[in-house]
C-alpha positions in Angstrom: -114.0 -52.2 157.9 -112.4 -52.8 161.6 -109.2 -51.7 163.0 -107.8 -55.0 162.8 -108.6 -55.3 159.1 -107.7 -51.7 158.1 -104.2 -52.7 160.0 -103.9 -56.2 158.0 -104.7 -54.5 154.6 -102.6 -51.6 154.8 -99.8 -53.9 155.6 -100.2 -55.9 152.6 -100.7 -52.9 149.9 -97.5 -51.2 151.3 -93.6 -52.0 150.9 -92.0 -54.6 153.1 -89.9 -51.9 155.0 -93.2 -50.1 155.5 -95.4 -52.5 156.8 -96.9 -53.0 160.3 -95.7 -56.8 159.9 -92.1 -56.3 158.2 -90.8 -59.5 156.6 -88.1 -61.1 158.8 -85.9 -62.4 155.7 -84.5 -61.4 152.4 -87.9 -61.5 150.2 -85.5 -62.1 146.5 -83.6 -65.3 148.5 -86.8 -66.6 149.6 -88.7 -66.1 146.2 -85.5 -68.0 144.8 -85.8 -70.8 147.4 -89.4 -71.0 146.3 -88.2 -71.0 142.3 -85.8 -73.7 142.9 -88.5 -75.6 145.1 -90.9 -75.4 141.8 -87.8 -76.7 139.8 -87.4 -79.5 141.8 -90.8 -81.1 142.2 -91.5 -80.4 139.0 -88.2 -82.7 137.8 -89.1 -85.1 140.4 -92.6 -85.7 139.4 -93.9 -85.4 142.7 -97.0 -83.9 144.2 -99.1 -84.3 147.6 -96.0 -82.6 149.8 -95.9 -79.8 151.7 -93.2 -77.4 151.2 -91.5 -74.3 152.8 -88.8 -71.7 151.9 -87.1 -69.1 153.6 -84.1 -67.1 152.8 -82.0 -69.9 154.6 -83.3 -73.4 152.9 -86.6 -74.9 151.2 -88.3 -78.0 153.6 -90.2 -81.2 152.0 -92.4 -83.1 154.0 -93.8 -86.4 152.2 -96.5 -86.5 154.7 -98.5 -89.8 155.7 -101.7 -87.7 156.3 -101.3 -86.4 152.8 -100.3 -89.4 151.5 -101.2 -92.4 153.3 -100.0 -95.0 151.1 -96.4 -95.9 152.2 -95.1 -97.4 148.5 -96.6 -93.7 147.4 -94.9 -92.1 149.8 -91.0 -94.1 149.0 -91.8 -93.4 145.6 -91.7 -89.8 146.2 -88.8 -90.0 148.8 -86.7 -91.6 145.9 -87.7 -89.7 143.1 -86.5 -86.3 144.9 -83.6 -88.5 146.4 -82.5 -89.1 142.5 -82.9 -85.4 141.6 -80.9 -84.2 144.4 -78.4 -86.9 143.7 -78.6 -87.9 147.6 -79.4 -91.1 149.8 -82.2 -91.4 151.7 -81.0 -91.8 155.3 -83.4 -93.0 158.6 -83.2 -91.3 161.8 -84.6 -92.5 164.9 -84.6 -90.1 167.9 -82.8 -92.1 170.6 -84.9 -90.8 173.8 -88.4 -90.8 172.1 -90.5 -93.3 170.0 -90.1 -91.4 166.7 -88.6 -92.2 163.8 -87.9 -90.7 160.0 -86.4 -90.8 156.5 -84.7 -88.1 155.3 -83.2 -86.4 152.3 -80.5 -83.8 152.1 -79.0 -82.0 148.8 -79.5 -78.7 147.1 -81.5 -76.9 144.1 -80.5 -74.1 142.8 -77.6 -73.6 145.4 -79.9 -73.4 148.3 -80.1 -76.6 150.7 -83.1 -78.5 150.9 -84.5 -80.5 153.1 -87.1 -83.3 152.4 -88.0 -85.4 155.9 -90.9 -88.4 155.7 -92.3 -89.3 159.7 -93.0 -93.3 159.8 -95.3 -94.3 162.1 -93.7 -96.2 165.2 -95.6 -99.4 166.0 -97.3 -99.5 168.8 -98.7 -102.4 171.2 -101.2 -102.9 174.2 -101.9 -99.7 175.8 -99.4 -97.3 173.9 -95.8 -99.4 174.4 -94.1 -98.2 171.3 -91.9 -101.4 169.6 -88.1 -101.3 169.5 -86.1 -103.7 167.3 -82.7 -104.9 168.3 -79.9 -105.8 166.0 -81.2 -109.1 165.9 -84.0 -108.3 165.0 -86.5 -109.5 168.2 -88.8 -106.3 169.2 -89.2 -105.2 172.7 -91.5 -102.8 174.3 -90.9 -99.2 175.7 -94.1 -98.3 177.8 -95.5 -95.0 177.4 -95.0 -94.2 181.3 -91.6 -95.3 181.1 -88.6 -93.2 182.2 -87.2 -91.9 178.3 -83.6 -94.1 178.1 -81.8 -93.7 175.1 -81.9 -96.2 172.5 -79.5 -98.8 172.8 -76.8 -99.2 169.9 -78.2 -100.8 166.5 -81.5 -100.7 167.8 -84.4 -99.0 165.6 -87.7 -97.3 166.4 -90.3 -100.7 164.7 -92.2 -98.3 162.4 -94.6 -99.1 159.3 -91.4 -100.1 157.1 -90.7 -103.5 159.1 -93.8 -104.8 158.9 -94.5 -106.9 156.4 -95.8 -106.0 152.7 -98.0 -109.1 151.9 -99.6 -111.5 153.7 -97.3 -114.1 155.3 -98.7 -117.7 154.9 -100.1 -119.1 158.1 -97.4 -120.7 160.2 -96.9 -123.9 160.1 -97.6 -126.1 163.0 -95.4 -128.0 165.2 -96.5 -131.6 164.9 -94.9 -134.5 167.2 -96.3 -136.5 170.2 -99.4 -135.3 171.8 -98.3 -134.5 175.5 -101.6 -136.6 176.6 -101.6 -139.5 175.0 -98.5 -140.1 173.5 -99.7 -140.5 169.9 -98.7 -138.7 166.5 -100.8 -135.1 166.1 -102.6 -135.2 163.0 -101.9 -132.6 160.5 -104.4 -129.7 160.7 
């Protein structure tokens, strides 16, 4: 066996306060965190997240690269949501094209955490899509100079689009500009 892996393996067998690595936090308040984290998905129902605990509060991520399926992934936002009797709230970072849902409550008396990243849409060569309160998108190049959001404007992420086919537009019929005479209908 090498140094390093003498080193690593004598710092697991031995106590916390002993070892070569100590633990940073309170080992019982994280071991709760982690209890109440098992609690909660289980009541929830949920699986395909990633989780983390420390002795200050669990995390949730409802990841898209776990879970690729948005309606999966709103499920599972609203099923914890429901358990930790909270709303799900978006968040759009006002100087960057990023944009999230997010959950806060508590299990077991520790706070908890659950955040879902949406994907921004994006046009041409990287221009992420703003929406304004009316509801007309504009573009935010990549190269641009990071301006803050204006007010009641929204990061356009995968939750604007639309969720089924729209029905082909219908087409503007009147004069031909040529001739003069009716269109016909396509």
């Amino acid at each position: 066996m090498n140094d390093n892996a003498s080193a690593l393996s004598s710092s697991v067998s031995s106590s916390p306060s002993q070892s070569r690595f100590p633990s940073m936090g309170s080992t019982p308040v994280t071991a709760r965190a982690m209890r109440a984290a098992a609690d909660l998905i289980e009541t929830a129902g949920v699986s395909g997240i990633c989780i983390t605990c420390d002795d200050q509060a669990i995390g949730i991520q409802v990841s898209r690269h776990l879970m690729a399926d948005l309606p999966a992934r709103l499920a599972t936002l609203s099923a914890l949501a429901t358990v930790l009797d909270s709303p799900v709230l978006r968040h759009d970072d006002p100087f960057r094209p990023a944009s999230w849902l997010r959950i806060h409550g508590t299990a077991a008396g520790v706070p908890v955490r659950v955040y879902a990243e949406l994907e921004i849409s994006i046009q041409g060569e990287g221009e992420a899509l703003a929406l304004g309160p009316d509801g007309h998108p504009a573009a935010h190049g990549p190269n641009e100079r990071p301006t803050p959001l204006p007010p009641g404007w929204h990061w356009m992420t995968e939750l604007d689009q639309p969720t089924t086919q729209d029905p082909a537009p219908e087409f503007a019929h009147g004069p031909d500009q040529e001739t003069g005479q009716e269109a016909e209908r396509p």
